[in-house]
N, CA, C and O atoms as a Maestro MAE file, in Angstrom:
{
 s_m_m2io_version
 :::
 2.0.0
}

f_m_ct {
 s_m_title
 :::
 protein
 m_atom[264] {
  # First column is atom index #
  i_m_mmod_type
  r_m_x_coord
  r_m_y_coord
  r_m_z_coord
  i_m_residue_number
  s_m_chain_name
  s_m_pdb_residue_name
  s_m_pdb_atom_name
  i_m_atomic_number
  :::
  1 25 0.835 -1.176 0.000 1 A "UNK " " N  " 7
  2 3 0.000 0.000 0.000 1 A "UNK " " CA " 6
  3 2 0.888 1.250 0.000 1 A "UNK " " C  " 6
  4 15 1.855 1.363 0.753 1 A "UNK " " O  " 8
  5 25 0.449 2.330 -1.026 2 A "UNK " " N  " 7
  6 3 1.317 3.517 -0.581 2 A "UNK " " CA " 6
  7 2 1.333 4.074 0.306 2 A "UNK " " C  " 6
  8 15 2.332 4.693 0.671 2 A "UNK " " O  " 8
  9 25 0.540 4.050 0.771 3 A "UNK " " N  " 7
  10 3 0.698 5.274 2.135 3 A "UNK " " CA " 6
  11 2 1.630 4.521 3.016 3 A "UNK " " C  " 6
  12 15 2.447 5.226 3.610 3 A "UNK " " O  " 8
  13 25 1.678 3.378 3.203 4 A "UNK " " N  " 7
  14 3 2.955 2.779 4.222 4 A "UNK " " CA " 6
  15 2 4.237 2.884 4.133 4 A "UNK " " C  " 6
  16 15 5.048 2.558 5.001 4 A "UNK " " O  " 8
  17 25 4.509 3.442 2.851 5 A "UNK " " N  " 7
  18 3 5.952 4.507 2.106 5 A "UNK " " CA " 6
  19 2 6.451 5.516 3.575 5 A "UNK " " C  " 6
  20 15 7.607 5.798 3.891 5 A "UNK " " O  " 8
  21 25 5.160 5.918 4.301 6 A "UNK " " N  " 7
  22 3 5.665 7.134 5.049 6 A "UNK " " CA " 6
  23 2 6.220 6.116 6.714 6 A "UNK " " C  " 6
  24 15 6.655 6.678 7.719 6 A "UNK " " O  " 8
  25 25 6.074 4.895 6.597 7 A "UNK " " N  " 7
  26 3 5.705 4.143 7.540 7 A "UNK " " CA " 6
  27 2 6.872 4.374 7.887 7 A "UNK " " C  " 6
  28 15 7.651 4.273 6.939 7 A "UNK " " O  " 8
  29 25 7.857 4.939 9.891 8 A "UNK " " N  " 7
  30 3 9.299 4.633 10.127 8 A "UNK " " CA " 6
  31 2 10.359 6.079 9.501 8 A "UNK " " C  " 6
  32 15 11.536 6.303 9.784 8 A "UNK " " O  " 8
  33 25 9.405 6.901 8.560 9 A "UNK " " N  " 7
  34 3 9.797 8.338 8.506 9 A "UNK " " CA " 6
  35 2 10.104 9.037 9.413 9 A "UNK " " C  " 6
  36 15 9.627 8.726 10.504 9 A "UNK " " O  " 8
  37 25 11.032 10.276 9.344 10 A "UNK " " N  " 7
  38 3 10.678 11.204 9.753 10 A "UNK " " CA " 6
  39 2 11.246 12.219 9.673 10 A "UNK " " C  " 6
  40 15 12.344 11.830 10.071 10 A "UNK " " O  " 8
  41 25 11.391 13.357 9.447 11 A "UNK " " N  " 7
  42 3 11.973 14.747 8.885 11 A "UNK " " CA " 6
  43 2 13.392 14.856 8.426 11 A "UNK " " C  " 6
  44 15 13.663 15.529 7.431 11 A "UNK " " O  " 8
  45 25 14.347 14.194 9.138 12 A "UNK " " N  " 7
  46 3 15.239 13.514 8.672 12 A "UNK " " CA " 6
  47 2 15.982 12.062 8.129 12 A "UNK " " C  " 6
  48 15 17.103 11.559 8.051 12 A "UNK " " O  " 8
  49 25 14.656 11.776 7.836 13 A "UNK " " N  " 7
  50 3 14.589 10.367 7.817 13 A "UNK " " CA " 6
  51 2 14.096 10.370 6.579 13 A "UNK " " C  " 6
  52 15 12.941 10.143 6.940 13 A "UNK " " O  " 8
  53 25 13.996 10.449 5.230 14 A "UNK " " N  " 7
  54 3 15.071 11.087 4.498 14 A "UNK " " CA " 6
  55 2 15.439 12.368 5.133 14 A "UNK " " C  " 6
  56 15 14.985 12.857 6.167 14 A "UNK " " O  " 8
  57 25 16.647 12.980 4.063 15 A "UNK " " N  " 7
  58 3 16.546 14.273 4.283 15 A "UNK " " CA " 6
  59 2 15.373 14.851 3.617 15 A "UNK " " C  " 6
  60 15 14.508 14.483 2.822 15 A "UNK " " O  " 8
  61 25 15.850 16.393 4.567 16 A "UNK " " N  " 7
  62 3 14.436 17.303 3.809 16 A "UNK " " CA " 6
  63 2 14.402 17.591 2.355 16 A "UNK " " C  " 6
  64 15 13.310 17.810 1.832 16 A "UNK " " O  " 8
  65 25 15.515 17.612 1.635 17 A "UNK " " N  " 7
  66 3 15.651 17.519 -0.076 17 A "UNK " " CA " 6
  67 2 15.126 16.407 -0.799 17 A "UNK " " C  " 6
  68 15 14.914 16.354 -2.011 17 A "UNK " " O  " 8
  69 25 14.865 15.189 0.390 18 A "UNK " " N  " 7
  70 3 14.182 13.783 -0.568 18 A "UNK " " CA " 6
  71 2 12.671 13.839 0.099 18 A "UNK " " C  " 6
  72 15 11.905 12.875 0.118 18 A "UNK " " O  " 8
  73 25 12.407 15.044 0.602 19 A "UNK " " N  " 7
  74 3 10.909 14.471 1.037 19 A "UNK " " CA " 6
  75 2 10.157 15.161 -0.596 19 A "UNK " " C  " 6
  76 15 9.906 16.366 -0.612 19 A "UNK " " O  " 8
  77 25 9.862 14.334 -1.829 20 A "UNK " " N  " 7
  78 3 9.264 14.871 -2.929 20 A "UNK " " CA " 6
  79 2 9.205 12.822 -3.392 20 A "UNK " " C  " 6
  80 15 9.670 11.807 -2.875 20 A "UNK " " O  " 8
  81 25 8.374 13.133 -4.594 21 A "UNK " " N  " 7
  82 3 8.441 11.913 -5.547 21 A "UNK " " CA " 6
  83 2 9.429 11.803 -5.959 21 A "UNK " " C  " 6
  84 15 10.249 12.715 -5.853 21 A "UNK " " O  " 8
  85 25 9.677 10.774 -6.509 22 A "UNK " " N  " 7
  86 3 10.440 9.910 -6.876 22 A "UNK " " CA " 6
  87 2 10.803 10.730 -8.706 22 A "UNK " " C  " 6
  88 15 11.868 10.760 -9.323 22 A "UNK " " O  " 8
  89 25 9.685 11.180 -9.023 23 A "UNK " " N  " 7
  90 3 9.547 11.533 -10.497 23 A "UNK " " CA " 6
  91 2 10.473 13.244 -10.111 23 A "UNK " " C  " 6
  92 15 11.167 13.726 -11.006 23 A "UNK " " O  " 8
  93 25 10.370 13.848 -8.984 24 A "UNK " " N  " 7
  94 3 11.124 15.256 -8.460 24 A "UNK " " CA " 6
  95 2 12.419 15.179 -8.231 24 A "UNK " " C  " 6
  96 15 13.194 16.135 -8.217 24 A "UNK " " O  " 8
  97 25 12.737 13.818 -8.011 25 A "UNK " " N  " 7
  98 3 14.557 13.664 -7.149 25 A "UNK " " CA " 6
  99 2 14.100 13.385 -5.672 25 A "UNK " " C  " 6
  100 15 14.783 14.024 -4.872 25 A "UNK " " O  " 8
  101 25 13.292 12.735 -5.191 26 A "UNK " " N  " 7
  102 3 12.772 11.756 -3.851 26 A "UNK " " CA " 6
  103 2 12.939 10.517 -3.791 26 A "UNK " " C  " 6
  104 15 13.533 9.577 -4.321 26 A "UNK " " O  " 8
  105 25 12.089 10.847 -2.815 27 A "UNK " " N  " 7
  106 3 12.170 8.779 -1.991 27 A "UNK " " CA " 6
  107 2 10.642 8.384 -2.054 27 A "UNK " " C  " 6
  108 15 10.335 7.235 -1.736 27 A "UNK " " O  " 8
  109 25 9.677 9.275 -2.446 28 A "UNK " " N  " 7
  110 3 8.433 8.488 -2.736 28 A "UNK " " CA " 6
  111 2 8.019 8.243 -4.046 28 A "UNK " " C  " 6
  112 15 8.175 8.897 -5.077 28 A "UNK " " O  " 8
  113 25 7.405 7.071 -3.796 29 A "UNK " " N  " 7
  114 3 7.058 6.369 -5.129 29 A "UNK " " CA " 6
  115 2 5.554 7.555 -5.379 29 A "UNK " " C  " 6
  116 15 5.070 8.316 -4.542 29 A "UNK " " O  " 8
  117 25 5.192 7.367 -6.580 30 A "UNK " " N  " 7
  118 3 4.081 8.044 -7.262 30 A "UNK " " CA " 6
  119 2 3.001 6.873 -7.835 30 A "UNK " " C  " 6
  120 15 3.518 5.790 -8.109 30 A "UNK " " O  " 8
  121 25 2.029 6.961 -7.971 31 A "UNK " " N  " 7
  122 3 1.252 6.004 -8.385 31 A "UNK " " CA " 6
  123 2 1.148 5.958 -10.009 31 A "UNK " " C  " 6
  124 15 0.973 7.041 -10.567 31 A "UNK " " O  " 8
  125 25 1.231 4.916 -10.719 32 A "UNK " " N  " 7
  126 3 1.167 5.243 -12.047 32 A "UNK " " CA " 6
  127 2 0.231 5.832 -12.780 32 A "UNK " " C  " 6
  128 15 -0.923 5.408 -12.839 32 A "UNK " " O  " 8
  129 25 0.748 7.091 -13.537 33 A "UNK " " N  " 7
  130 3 0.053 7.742 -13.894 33 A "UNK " " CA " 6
  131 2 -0.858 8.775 -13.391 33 A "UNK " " C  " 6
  132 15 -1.892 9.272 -13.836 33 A "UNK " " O  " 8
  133 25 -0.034 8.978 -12.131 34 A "UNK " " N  " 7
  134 3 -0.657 9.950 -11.587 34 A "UNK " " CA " 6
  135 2 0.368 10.636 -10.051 34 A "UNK " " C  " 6
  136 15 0.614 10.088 -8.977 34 A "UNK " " O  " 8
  137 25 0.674 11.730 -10.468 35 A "UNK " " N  " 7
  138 3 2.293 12.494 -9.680 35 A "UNK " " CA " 6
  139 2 1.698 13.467 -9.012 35 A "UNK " " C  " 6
  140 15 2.008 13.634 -7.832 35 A "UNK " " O  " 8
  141 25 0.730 14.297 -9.630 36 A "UNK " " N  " 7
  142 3 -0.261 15.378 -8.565 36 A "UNK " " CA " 6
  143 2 -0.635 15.239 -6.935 36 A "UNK " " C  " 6
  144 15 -0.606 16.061 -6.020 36 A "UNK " " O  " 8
  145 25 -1.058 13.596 -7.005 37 A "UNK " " N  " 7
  146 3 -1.781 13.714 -5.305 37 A "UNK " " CA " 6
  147 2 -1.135 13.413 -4.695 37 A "UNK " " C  " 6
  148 15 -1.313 13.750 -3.524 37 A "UNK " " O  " 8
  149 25 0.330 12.394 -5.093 38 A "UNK " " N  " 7
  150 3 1.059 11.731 -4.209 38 A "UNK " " CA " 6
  151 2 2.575 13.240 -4.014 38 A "UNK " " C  " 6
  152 15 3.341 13.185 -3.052 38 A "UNK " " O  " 8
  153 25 2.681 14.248 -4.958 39 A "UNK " " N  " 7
  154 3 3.310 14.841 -4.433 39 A "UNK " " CA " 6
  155 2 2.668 16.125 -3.389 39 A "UNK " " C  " 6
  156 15 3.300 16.831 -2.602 39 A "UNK " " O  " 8
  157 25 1.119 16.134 -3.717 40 A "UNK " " N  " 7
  158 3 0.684 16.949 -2.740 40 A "UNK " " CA " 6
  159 2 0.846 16.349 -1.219 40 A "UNK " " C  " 6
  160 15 1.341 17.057 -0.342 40 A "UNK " " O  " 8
  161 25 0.344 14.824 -0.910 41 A "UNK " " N  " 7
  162 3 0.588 14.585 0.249 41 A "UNK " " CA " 6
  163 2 1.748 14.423 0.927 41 A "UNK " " C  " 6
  164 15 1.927 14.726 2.107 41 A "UNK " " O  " 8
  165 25 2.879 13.739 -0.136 42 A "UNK " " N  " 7
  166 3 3.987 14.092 0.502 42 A "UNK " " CA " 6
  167 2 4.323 15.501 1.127 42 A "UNK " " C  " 6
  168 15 4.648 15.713 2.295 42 A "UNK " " O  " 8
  169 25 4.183 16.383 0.152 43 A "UNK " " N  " 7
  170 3 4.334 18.240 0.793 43 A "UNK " " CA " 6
  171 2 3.594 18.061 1.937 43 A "UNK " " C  " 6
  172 15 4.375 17.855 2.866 43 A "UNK " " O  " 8
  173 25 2.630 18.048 2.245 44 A "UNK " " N  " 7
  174 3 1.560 18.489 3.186 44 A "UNK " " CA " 6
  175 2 2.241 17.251 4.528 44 A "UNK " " C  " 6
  176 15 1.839 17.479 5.669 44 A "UNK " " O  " 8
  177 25 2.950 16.360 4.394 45 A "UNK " " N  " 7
  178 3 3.200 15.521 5.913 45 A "UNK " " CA " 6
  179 2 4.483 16.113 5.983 45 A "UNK " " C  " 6
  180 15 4.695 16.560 7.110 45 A "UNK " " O  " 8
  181 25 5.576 16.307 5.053 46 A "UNK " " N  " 7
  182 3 6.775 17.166 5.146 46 A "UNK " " CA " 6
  183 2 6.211 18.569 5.794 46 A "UNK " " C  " 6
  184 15 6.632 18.875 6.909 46 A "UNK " " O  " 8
  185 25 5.408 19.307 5.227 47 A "UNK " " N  " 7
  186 3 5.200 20.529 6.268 47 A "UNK " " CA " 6
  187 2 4.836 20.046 7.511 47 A "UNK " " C  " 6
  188 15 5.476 20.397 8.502 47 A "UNK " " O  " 8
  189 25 3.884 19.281 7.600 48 A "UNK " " N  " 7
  190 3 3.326 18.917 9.306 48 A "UNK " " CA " 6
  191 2 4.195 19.043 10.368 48 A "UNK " " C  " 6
  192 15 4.282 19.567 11.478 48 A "UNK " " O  " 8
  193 25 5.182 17.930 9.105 49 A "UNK " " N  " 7
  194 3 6.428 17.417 10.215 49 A "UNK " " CA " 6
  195 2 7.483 18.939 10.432 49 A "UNK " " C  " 6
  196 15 8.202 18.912 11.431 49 A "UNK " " O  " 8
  197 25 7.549 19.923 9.734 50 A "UNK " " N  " 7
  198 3 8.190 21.115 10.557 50 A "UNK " " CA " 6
  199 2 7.232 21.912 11.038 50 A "UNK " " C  " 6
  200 15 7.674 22.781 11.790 50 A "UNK " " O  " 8
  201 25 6.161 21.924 10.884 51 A "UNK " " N  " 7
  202 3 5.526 22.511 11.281 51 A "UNK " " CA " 6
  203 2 5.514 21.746 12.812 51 A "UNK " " C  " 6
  204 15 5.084 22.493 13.691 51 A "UNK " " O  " 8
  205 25 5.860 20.566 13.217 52 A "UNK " " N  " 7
  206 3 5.399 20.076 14.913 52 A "UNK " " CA " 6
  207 2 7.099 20.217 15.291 52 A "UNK " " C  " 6
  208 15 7.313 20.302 16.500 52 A "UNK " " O  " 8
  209 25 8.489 20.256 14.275 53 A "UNK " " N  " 7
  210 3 9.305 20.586 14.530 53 A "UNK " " CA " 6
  211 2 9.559 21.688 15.175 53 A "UNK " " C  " 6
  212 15 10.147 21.681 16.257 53 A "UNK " " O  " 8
  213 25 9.067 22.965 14.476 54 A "UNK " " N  " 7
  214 3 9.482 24.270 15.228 54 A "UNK " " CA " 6
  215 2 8.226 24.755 15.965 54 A "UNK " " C  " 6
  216 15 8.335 25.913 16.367 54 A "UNK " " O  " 8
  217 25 7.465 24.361 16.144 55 A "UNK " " N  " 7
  218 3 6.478 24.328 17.453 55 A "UNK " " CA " 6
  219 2 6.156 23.262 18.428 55 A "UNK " " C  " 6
  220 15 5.054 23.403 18.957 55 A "UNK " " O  " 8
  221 25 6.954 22.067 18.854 56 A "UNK " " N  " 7
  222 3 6.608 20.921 19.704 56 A "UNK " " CA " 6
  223 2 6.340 21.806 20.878 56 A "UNK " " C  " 6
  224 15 5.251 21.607 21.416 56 A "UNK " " O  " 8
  225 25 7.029 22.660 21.348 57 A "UNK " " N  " 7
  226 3 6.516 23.102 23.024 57 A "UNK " " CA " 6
  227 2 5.401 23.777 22.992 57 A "UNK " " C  " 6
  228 15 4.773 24.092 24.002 57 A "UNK " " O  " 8
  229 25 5.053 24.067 21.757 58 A "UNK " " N  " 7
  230 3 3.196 24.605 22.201 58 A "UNK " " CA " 6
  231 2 1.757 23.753 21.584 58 A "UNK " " C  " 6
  232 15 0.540 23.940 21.588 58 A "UNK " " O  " 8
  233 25 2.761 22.684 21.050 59 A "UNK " " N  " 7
  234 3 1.410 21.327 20.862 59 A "UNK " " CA " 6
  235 2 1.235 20.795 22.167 59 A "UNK " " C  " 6
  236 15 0.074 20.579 22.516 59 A "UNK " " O  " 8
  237 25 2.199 20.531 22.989 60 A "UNK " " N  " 7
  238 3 2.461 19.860 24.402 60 A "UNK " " CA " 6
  239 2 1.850 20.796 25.170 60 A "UNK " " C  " 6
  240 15 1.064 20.360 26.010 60 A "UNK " " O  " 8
  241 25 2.018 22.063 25.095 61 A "UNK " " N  " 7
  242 3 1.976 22.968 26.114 61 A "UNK " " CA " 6
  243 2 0.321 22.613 26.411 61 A "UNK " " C  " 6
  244 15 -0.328 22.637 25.365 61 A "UNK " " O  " 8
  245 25 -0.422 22.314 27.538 62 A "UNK " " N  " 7
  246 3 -1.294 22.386 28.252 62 A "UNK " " CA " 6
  247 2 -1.915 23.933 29.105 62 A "UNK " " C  " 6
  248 15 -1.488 24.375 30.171 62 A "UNK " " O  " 8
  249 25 -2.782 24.394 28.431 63 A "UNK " " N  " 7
  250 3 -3.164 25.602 29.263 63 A "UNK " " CA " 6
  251 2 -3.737 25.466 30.581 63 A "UNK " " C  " 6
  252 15 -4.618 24.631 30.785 63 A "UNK " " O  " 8
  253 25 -3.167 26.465 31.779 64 A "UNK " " N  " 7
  254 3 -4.070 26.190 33.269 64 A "UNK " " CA " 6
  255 2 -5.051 27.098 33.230 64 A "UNK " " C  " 6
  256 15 -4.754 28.247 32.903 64 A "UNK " " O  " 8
  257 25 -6.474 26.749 33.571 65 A "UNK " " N  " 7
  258 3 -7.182 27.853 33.596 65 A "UNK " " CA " 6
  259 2 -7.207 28.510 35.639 65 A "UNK " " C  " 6
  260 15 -7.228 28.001 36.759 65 A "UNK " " O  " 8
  261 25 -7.192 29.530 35.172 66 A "UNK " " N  " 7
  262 3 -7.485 30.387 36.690 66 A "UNK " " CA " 6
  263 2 -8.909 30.809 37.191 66 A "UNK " " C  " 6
  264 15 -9.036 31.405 38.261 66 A "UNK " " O  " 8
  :::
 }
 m_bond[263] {
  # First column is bond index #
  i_m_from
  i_m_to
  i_m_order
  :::
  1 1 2 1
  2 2 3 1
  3 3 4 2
  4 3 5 1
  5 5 6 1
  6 6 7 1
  7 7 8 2
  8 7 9 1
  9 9 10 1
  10 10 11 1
  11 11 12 2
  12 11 13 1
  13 13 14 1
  14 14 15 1
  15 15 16 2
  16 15 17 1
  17 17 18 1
  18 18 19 1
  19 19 20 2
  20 19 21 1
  21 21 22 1
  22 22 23 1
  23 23 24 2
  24 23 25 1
  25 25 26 1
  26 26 27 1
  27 27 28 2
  28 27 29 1
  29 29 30 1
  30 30 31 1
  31 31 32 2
  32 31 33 1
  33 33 34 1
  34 34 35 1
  35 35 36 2
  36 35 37 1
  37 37 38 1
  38 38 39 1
  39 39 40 2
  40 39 41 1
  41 41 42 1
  42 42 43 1
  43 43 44 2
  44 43 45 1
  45 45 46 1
  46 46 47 1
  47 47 48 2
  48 47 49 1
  49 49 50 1
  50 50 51 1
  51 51 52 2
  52 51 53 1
  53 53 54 1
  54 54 55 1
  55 55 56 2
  56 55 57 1
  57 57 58 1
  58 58 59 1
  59 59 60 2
  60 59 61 1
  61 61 62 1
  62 62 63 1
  63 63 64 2
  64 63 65 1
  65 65 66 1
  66 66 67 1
  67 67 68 2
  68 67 69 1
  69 69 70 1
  70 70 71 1
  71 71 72 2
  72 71 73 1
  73 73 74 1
  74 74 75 1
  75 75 76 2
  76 75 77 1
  77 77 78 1
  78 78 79 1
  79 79 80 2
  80 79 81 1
  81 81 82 1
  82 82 83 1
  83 83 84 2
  84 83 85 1
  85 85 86 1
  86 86 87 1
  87 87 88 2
  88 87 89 1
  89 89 90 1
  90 90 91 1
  91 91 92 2
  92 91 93 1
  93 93 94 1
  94 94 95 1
  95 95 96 2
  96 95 97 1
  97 97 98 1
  98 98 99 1
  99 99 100 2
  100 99 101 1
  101 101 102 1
  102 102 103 1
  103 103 104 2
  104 103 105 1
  105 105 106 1
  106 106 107 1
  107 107 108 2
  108 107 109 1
  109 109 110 1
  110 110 111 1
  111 111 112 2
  112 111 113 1
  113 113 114 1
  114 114 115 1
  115 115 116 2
  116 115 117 1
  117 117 118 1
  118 118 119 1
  119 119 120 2
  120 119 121 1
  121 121 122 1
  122 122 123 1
  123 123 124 2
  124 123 125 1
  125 125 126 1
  126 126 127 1
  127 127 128 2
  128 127 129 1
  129 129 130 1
  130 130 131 1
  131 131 132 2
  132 131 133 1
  133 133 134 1
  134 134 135 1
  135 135 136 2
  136 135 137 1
  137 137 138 1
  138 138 139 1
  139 139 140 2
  140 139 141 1
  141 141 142 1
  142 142 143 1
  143 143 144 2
  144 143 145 1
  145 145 146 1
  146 146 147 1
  147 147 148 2
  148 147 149 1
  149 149 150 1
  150 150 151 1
  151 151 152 2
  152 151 153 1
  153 153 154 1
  154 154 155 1
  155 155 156 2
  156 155 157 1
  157 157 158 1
  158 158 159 1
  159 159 160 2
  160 159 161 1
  161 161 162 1
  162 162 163 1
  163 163 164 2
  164 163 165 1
  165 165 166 1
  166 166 167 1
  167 167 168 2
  168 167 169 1
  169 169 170 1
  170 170 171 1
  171 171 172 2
  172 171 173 1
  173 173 174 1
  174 174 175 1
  175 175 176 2
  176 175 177 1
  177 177 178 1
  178 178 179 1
  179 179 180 2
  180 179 181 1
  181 181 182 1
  182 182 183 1
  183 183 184 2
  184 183 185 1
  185 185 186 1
  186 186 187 1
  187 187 188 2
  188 187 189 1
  189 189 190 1
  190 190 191 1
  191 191 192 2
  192 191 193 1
  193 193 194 1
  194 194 195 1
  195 195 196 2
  196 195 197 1
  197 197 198 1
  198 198 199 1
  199 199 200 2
  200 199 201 1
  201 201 202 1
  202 202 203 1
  203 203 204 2
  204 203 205 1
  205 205 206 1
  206 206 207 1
  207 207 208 2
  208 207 209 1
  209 209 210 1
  210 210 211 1
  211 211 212 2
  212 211 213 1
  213 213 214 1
  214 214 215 1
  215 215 216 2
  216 215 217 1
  217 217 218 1
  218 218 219 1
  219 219 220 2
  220 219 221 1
  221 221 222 1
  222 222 223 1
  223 223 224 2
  224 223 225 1
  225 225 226 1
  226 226 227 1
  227 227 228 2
  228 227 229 1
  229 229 230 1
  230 230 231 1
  231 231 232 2
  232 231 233 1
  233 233 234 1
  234 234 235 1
  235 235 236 2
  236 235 237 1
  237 237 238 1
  238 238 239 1
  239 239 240 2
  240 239 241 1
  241 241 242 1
  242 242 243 1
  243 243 244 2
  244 243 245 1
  245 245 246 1
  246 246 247 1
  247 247 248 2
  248 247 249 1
  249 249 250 1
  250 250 251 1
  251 251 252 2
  252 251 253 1
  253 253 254 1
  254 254 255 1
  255 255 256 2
  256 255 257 1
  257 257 258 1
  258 258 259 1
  259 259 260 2
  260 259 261 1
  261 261 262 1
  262 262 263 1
  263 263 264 2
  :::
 }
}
C-alpha cells in the first residue's frame, strides 16, 4: 500500500531535499500515472512534520485555567 511509504519516517529520515516523488529527485514512489496527489501529500506531511518541529513546546503545552 502507498501510504505505508511514510511508515518509520521522519523529517530527517530522508533528508528534507528527498521528502518529494520519486519523479522530483525523492524517496516516494508516485502512483502510475498519476504524480499530482502523491506529491501533494507528501508536501503536506513534510510541512506537518516542521511545522510540529518548530512548534513541539506549544502542541504539548497544556493551558491552566485560573
Amino acid at each position: 500500500d502507498w501510504i505505508l511509504g511514510f511508515q518509520g519516517k521522519s523529517l530527517n529520515n530522508p533528508d528534507k531535499s528527498s521528502w518529494k516523488v520519486k519523479r522530483d529527485g525523492g524517496d516516494f514512489d508516485q502512483f502510475t500515472g498519476a504524480t499530482i496527489t502523491p506529491r501533494a501529500i507528501v508536501d503536506a506531511v513534510k510541512r506537518t512534520l516542521v511545522y510540529f518541529q518548530d512548534n513541539k513546546e506549544a502542541v504539548f503545552k497544556q493551558e491552566t485555567e485560573t
